[in-house]
N, C-alpha and C positions, 0 to 999 in steps of 0.2 A: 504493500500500500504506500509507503513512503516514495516508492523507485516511481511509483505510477503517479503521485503528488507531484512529485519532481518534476517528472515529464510535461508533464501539464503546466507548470511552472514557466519551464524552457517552452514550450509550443504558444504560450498565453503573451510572453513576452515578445517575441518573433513576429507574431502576427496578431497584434493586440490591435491594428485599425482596421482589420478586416473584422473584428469580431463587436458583436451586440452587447450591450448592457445585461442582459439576459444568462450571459454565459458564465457569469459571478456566481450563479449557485453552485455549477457544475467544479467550478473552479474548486470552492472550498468543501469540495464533498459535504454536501448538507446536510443529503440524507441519510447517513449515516452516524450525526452527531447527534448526542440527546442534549438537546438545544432548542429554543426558542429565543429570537432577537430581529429589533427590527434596525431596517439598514436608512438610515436620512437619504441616502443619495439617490435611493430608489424609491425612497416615502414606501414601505412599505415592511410588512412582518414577515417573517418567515418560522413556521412550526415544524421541524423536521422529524422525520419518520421513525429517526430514534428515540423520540420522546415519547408515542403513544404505546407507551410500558406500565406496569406499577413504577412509581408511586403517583405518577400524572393521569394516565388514563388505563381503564379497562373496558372494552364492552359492555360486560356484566353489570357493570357497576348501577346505582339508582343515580339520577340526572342528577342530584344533589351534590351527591360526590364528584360529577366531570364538573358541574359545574364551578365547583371548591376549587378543584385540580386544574385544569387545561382551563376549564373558563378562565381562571383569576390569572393565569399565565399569559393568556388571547391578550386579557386587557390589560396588561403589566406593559406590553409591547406596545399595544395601542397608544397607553399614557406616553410611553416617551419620544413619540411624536409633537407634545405639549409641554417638553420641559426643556431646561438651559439648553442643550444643545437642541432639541427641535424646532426651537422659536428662530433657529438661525435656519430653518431649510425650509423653504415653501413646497406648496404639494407639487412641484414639480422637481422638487431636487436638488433648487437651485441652492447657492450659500449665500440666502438672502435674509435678514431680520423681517420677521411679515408682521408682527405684533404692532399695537399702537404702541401708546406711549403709557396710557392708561392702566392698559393689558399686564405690561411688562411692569409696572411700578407693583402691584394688586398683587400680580405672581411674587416679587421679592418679597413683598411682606407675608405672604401667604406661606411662602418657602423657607421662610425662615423657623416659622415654628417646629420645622420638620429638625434643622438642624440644632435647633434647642431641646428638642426630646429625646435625640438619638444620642447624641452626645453627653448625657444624664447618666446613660448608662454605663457602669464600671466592671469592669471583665477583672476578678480576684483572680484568676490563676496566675498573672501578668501585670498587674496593680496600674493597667490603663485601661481610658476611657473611648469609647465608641468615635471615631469623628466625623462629627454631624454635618460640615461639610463636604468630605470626601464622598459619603454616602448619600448626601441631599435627593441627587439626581432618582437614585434607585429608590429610595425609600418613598419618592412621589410616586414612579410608577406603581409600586405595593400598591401602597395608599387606593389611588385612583382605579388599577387593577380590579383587585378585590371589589369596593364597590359596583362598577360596574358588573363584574360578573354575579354578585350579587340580585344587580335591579335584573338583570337579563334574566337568571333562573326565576325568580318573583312573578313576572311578567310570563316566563315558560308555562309555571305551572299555574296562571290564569287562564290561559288560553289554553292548557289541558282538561283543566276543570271544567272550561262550558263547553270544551269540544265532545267530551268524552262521556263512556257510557257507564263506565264506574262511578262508585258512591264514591264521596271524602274521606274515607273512609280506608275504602280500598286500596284508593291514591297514594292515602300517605302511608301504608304497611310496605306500596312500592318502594318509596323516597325514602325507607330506612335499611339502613344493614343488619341481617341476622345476627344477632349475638349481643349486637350492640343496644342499649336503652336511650339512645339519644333521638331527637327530634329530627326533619329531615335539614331545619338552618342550624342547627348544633350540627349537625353532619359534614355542611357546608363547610364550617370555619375549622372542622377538626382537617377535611382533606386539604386544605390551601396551609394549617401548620404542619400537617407530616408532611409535605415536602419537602421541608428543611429540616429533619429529624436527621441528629448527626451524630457522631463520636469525635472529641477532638482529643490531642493531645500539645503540652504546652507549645510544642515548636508551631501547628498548625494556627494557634491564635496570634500568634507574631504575622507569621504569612499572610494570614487576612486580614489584618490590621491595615495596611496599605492597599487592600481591594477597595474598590469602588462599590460593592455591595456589602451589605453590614454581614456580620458575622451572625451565623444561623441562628442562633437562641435568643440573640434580641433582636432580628431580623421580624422572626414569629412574635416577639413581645411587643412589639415598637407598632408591629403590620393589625394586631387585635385589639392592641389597648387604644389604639385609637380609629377603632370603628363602633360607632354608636348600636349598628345591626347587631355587632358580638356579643356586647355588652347586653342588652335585650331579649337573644336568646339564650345569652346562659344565666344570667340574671343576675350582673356582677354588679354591687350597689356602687352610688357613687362614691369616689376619696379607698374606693376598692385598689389594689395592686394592676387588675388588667380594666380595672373603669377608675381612672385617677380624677377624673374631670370630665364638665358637662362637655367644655371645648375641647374639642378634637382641631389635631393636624388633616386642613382636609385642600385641596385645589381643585379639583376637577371631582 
């Protein structure tokens, strides 16, 4: 696979004006990554085929849970189309600032809250904190993700409900997993945290220290504590550890 990368390398450079826009997926073997990310220059998302696995998707699964998992993932991608760097590329690609003036003022203060919550958070294994601006970027996607996948499954299983010929009933014994006692939006917010269900060891919190995504355990703490739906179905009071407050970090 490397020999074949390569090649494709040397063949992409050689004859890089003869070739399409288009041919950037093929380039970074997509479909084989388990990956989701969206690219500015093409405005658009890409879900590759290594991802429709456990822990993101199953068949099987009740819509609650794809919706939890790949949904919240769909619109993590979405979101960063509308943050620091998206606001520089218009829906054509360009590296253009399209925002007004208004827009862009409303977002930094809106964005800011995100980097004073994250950055709260203290990692004891390694006696440092979260940095809320390095992470800004991704933790708005979450943020704005999540919800929308959210209002989408909401919205799903309205228009299941009147279409369909089952009772309420029936519906929601669908929308739950066997074994489990939880509800089908308790479901929801449990499959968008096991995605980031991790093991680390001290060396690996240094490593991610300087990622641009927050570090998994407050990644999931940072992404529920400030969703007012979470809160709601699991019924976490306010001045609670995952409902600290009525205000939420919210943009989109």
């Amino acid at each position: 696979m490397r020999k074949f990368k390569q090649s494709m390398k040397r063949f992409n450079g050689l004859h890089f004006e003869q070739l399409a826009n288009d041919t950037k997926p093929l380039d970074l073997i997509l479909g084989m990554q388990v990956n989701a990310f969206y690219y500015n220059i093409d405005n658009a998302i890409y879900v590759t085929a290594g991802i429709l696995h456990p822990p993101a998707f199953h068949k099987a699964w009740p819509n609650a849970l794809k919706y939890g998992t790949l949904g919240y993932l769909v619109g993590h991608e979405f979101t960063h189309g509308f943050d620091t760097i998206g606001s520089n590329y218009d829906g054509a690609g360009n590296n253009i600032y399209w925002w007004s003036e208004k827009s862009g003022k409303v977002f930094g203060q809106r964005s800011e809250c995100y980097v004073k919550h994250y950055q709260n958070y203290s990692i004891p294994e390694i006696n440092r904190n979260i940095n809320g601006n390095l992470t800004k970027d991704e933790n708005i996607a979450d943020g704005g993700g999540l919800r929308m996948a959210f209002m989408a499954y909401r919205r799903y299983m309205k228009e299941l409900t009147k279409n369909s010929d089952l009772t309420n009933e029936n519906l929601l014994k669908e929308e739950q997993m066997p074994g489990l006692d939880l509800s089908p939006e308790q479901l929801f917010f449990l499959g968008a945290a096991q995605l980031w269900c991790s093991s680390y060891k001290e060396a690996h919190y240094w490593e991610e220290l300087s990622d641009e995504h927050t570090i998994d355990k407050y990644r999931v703490l940072g992404l529920v504590s400030n969703n007012a739906d979470f809160a709601k179905a699991y019924n976490c009071p306010i001045s609670s550890k995952m409902n600290p407050s009525v205000k939420k970090c919210e943009i989109w």
